[in-house]
N, C-alpha and C positions, 0 to 999 in steps of 0.2 A: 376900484378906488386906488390912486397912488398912495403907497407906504406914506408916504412923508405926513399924508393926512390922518394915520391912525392915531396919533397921539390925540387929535384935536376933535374928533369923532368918534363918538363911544359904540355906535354901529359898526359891525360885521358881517362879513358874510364868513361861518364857519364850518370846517368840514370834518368830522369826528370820523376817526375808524375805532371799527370795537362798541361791540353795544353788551358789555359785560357790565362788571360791576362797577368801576371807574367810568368806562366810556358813557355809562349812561347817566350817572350821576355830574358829569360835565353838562350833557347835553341839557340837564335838566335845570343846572343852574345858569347856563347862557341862553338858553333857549327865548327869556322875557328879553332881555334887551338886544339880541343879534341874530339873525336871518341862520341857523341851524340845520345841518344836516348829519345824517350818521348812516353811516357803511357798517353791514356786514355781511359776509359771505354767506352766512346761515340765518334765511329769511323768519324764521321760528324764533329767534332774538329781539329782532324788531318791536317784537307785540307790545312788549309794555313801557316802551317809547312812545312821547307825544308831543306837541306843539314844535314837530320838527320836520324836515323831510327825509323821509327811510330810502335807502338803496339796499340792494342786494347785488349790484352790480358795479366793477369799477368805473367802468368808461359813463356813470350815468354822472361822474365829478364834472366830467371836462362841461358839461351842461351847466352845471351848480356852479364853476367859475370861483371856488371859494379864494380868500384874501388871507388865511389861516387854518392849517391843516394841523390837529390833533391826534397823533398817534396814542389812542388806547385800548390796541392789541396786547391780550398775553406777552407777559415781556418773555419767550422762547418763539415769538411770529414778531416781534415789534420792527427788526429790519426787513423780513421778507415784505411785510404790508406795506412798508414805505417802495418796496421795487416793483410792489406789485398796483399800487396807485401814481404812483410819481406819473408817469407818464400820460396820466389823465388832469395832472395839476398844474397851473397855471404857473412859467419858470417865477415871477415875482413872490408869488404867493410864499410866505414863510408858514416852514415845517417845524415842528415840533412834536416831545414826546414827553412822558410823565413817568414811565421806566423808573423802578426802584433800583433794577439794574442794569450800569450802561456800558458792561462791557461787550468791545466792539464800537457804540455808536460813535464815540469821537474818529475816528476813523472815515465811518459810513460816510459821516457830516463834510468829511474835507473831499474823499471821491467825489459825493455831486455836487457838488459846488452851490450849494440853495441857502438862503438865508433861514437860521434855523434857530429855535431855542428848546434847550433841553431845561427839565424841571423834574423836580418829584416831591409830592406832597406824600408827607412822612403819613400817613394814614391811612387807613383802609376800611374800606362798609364793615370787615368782620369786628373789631373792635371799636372804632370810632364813633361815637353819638356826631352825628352829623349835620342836626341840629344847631349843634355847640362845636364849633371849632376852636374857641379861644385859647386852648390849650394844645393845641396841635401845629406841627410846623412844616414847613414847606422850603424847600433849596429849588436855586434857581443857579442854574452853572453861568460862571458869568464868562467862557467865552462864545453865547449865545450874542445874537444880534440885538441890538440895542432896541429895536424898535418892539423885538419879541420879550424881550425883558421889561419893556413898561405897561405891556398888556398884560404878562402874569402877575407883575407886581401889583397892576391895581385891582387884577381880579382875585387873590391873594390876601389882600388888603381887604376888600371889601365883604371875605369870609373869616374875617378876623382873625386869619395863620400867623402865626409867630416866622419873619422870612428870613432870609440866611442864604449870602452866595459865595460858593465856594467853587472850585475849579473842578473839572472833572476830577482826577487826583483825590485831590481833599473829598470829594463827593464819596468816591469809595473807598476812602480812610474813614470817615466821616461812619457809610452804612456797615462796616465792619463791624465797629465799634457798637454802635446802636441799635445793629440787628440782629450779628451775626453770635454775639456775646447772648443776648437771651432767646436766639432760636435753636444755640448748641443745648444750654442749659434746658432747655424746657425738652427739648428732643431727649437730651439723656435721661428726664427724672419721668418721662412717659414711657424709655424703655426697659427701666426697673418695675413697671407698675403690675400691680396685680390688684384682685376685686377687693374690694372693700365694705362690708356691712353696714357700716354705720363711720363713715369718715366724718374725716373733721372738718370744720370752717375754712384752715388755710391749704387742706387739701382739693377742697373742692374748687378753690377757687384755682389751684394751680391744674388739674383735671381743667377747666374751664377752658383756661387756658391754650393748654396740648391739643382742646380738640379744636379749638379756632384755628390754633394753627395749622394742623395738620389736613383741617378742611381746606389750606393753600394747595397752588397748582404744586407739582413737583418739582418741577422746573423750575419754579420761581424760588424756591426752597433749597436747591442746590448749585444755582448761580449766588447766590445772597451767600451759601455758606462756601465756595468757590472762588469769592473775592480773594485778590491775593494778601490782603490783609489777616484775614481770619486766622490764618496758623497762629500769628504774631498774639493777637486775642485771645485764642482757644490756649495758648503757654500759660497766660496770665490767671486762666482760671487752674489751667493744671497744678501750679504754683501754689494758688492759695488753698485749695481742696489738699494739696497733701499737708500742706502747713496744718491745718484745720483736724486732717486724721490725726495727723501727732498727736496735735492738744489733745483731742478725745479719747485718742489710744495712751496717754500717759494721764490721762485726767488730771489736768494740771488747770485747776482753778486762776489762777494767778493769770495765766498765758490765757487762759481764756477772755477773762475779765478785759484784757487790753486789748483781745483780740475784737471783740464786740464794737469798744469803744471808738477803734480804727476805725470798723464801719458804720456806725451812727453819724461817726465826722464826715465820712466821704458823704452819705446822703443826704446831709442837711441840707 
């Protein structure tokens, strides 16, 4: 199918690498209206993939001829996959990735010269009701190719993501901020933790928490806290935590009281 037709045609043919927990939850939402297939290396993955066609092998792409290739590899294999398929994919066919984090890819993108769009849908199977996205968002780098940009925007759209495009730049100014700020904080208050009898309500919930995240790859966990953003963010809590001991450490009612107040205003 020529590019120029996908705006005007809601069929594809798609090619997913990655049959984890993203790659397959794509597959499974494209899989009704576009011709799906999904790669992985490790055939024990596949199993509980359906209404699609499974590889375990790259060269079985060049067959499959896809119009849209989905990188969702482990973001610590997300470049090697794309070196390790590219050459089974069609030079027209646009490349894309959903990487939470893309350092490197702006790079990767300009070496091969292939029309590409980067995206990352702020969610994940561990906390996300997926059911319900209406409250969840999705970044689309806008200096991704146009045509790759109206296919995520509408498929985006039509799971009801809250969308937002930012440059790569901004993207990881952006995930610093948003990730790297409550995966330091929750990291820290799991590695004070010790057994608890009978906790509380908002301990349990922050325990909840620590272990969703900690069930992330490791990799993904220390590229995210690795952005060069982070130091700038991880100041900003250093800052406030000592301001915070003070108060405590001088028991100063007063300083308190406003100090609360500051942040009920930021969170409204």
């Amino acid at each position: 199918m020529p590019l120029f037709l996908i705006e005007k045609q809601k069929y594809m043919k798609i090619q997913i690498l990655g049959a984890g927990k993203m790659g397959s939850f794509f597959a499974d939402v494209l899989s009704f209206d576009h011709e799906v297939a999904i790669y992985d290396y490790n055939p024990a993955r596949l199993r509980f993939t359906y209404n699609c066609v499974r590889m375990s092998r790259p060269e079985e792409i060049a067959d499959f001829q896809p119009e849209l290739l989905i990188n969702a590899s482990t973001v610590q294999y997300t470049i090697e996959a794309f070196k390790q398929t590219l050459p089974y994919t069609p030079v027209g066919c646009i490349i894309s990735d959903i990487a939470s984090v893309k350092t490197g890819l702006k790079a990767f993108y300009e070496s091969v010269g292939r029309p590409f769009v980067s995206t990352h849908p702020m969610f994940g199977p561990t906390f996300a009701n997926l059911g319900n996205l209406s409250s969840e968002n999705a970044i689309i780098i806008s200096e991704s190719n146009h045509l790759g940009k109206v296919f995520f925007r509408d498929l985006y759209q039509s799971l009801k993501l809250n969308i937002f495009e930012y440059s790569f730049d901004e993207h990881d100014e952006t995930v610093a901020y948003s990730l790297s700020i409550p995966f330091a904080s929750t990291l820290v208050f799991a590695s004070i933790m010790k057994h608890q009898e009978a906790p509380g309500t908002t301990f349990k919930k922050h325990m909840a928490i620590a272990r969703g995240l900690l069930s992330e790859d490791d990799y993904l966990l220390t590229e995210i806290l690795f952005n060069p953003h982070t130091p700038e963010q991880l100041g900003q809590i250093r800052r406030e935590l000592a301001n915070l001991l003070k108060i405590i450490e001088n028991r100063d009612s007063a300083a308190m009281k406003s100090f609360l107040s500051e942040v009920r205003e930021k969170i409204k």
